[in-house]
C-alpha positions as CSV (number, residue, x, y, z in Angstrom):
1,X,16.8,-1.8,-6.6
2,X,16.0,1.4,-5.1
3,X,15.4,2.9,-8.5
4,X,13.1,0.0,-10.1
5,X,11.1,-1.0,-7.0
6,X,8.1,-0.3,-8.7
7,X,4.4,-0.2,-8.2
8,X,3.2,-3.1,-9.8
9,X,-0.8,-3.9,-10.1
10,X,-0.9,-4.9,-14.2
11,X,2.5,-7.4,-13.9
12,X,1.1,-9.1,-10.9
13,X,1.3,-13.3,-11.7
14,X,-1.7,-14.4,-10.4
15,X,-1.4,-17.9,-11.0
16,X,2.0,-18.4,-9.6
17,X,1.9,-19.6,-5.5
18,X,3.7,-17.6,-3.2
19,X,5.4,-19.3,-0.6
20,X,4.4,-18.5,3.1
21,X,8.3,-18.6,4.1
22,X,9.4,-15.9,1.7
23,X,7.0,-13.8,2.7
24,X,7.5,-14.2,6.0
25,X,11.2,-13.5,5.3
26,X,10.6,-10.2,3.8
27,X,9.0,-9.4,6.9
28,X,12.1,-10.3,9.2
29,X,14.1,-7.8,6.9
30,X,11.4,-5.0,7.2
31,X,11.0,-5.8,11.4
32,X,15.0,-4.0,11.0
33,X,13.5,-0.7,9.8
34,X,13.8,1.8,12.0
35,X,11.4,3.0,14.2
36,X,9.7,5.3,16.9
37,X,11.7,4.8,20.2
38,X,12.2,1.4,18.9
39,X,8.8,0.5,19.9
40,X,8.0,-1.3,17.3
41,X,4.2,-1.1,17.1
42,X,3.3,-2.5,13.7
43,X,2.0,-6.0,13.1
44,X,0.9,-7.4,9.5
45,X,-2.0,-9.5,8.4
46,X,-1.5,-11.9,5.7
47,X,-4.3,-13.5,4.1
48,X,-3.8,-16.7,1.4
49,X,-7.1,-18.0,2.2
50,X,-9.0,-17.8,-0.8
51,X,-12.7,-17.0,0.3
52,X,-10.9,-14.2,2.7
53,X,-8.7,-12.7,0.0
54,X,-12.4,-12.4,-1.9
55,X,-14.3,-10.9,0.9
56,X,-11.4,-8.1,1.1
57,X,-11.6,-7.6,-2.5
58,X,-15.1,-6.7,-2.5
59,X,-14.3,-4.4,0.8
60,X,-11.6,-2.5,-1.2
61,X,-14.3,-1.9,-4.3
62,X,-16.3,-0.4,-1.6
63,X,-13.6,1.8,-1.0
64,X,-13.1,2.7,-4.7
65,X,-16.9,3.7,-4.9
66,X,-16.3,6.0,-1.6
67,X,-13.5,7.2,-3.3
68,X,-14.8,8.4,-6.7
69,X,-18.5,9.9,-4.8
70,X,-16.2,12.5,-3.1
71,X,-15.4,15.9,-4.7
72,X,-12.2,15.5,-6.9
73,X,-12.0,19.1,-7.1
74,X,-10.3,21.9,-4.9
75,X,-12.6,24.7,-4.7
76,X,-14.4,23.9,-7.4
77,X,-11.5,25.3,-10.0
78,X,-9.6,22.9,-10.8
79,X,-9.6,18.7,-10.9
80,X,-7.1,17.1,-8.1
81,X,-5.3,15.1,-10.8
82,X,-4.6,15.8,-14.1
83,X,-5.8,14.3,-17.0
84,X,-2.7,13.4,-18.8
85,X,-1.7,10.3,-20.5
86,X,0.6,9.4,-17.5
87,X,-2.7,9.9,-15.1
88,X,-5.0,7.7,-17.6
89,X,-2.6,4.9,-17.4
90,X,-2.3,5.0,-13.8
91,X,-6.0,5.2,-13.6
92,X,-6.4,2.1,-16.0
93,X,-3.7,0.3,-13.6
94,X,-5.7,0.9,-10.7
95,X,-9.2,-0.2,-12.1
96,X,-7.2,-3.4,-12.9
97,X,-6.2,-4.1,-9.6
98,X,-10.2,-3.6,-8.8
99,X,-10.8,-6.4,-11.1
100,X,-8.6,-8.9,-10.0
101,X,-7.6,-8.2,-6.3
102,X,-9.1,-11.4,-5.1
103,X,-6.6,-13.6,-7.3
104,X,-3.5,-11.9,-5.9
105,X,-2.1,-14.8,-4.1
106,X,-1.1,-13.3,-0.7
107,X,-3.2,-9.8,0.5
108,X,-0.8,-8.1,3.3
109,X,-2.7,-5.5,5.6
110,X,0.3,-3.6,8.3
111,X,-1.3,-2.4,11.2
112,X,0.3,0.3,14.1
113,X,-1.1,0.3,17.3
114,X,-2.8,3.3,18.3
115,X,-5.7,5.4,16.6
116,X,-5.1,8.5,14.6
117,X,-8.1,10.1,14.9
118,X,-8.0,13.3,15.6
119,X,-4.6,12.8,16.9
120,X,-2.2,16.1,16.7
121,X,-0.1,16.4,13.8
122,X,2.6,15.5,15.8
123,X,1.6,12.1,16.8
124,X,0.5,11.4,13.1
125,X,3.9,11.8,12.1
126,X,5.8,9.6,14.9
127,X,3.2,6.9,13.9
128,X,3.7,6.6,10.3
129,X,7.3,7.7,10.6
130,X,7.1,4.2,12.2
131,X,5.7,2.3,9.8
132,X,6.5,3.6,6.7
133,X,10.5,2.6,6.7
134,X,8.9,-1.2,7.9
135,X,6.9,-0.9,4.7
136,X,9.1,-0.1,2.3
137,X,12.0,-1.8,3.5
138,X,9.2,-5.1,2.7
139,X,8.6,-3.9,-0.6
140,X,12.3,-3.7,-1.3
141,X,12.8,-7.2,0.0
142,X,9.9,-8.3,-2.2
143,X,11.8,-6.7,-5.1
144,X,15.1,-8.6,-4.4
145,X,12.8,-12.2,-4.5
146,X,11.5,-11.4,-7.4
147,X,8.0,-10.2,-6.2
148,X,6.1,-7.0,-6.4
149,X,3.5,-5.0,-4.2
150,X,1.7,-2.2,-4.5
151,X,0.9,0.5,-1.6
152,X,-3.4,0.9,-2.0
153,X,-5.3,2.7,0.8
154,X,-9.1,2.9,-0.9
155,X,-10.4,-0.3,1.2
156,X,-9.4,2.5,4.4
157,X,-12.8,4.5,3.5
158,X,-14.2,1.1,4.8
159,X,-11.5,0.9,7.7
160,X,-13.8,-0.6,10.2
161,X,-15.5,-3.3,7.4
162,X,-12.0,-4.6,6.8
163,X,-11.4,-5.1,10.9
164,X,-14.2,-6.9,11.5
165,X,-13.5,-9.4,8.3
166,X,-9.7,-9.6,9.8
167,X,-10.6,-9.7,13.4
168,X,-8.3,-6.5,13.5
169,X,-8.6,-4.8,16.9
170,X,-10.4,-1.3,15.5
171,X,-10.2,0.5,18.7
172,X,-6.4,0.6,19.4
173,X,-5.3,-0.3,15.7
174,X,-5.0,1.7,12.8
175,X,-4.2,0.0,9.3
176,X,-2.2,1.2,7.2
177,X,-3.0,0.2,4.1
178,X,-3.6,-3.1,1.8
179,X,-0.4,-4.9,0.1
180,X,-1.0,-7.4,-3.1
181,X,1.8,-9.8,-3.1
182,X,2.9,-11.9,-6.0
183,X,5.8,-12.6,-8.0
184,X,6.1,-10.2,-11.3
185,X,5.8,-11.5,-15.3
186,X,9.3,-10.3,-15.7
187,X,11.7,-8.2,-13.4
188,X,12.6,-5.1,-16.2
189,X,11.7,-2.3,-14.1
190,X,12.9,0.4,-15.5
191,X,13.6,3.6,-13.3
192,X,10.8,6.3,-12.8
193,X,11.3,9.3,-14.8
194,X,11.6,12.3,-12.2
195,X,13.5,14.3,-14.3
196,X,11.6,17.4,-12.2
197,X,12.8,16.5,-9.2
198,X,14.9,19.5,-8.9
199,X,12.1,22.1,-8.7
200,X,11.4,20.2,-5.2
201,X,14.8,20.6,-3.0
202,X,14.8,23.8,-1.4
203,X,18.1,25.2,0.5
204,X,17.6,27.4,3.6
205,X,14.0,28.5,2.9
206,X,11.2,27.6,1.0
């Protein structure tokens, strides 16, 4: 599982229902992640209601049109992602998961409590070091039901928007990011290729 937990936006089933209690089970298995001084900050929003799912949807376009009216270029030399065939397909995934966000059947939003604003790099780290096991230990769990998510932060250029539509607490919470849930047309994921992995481990010094 570990290998084929995907990203999964294009073999999303939106016309199977998702039970409540299975994804309400995932979450018991991700509540065992560890975390920060066992403090346990994070809480999760999960929306099935249809009008709300559509209202996010629209928020999270918003996001993608902040997104794409920034500079996608460092210093003016060079694009921040390459235009390969690999790129091109993820970009095609993504603007498919614009299209059809609202018919995901459940929308999953985890929160940490706190702001990050300005906060030192130190305190950025112990937050999402907090989280982050939480989430993917959910998205493995999802896996193992025969689900899939994907891990989407555009709708967080709108942070605030998505709060008020959620009732989301914006002055002590931070979101994290926004989780389609829905079972998967098939489970044949195949493992990543990351066949150049190796330039990345370092021993002793950089």
């Amino acid at each position: 599982m570990l290998t084929t937990t995907r990203t999964v936006r294009k073999r999303l089933d939106f016309h199977r229902p998702v039970e409540r209690a299975v994804v309400e089970e995932c979450l018991q298995l991700a509540f065992q992640a560890p975390n920060g001084s066992n403090l346990q900050q994070y809480s999760w929003v999960l929306v099935d209601d249809r009008d709300t799912r559509a209202a996010m949807a629209e928020i999270y376009r918003g996001g993608l049109i902040d997104q794409v009216s920034r500079k996608f270029d460092l210093g003016g030399e060079k694009p921040a992602y390459p235009n390969t065939p690999a790129q091109q397909r993820i970009g095609a995934s993504v603007m498919y998961l614009h299209d059809h966000l609202e018919e995901v059947p459940v929308l999953v939003v985890p929160t940490i409590r706190g702001r990050l604003d300005g906060a030192s790099i130190f305190n950025q780290a112990s937050l999402w070091g907090s989280v982050l096991p939480a989430v993917w230990s959910f998205m493995l769990a999802l896996r193992t039901r025969g689900l899939g998510s994907a891990w989407t932060t555009l709708h967080l250029h709108r942070e605030q928007e998505m709060a008020e539509l959620l009732g989301i607490p914006f002055d002590r919470v931070t979101q994290t990011g926004l989780f389609p849930v829905a079972y998967t047309v098939g489970t044949d994921f195949n493992p990543a290729d990351r066949s150049a992995s190796g330039a990345a481990i370092r021993w002793n010094h950089w």
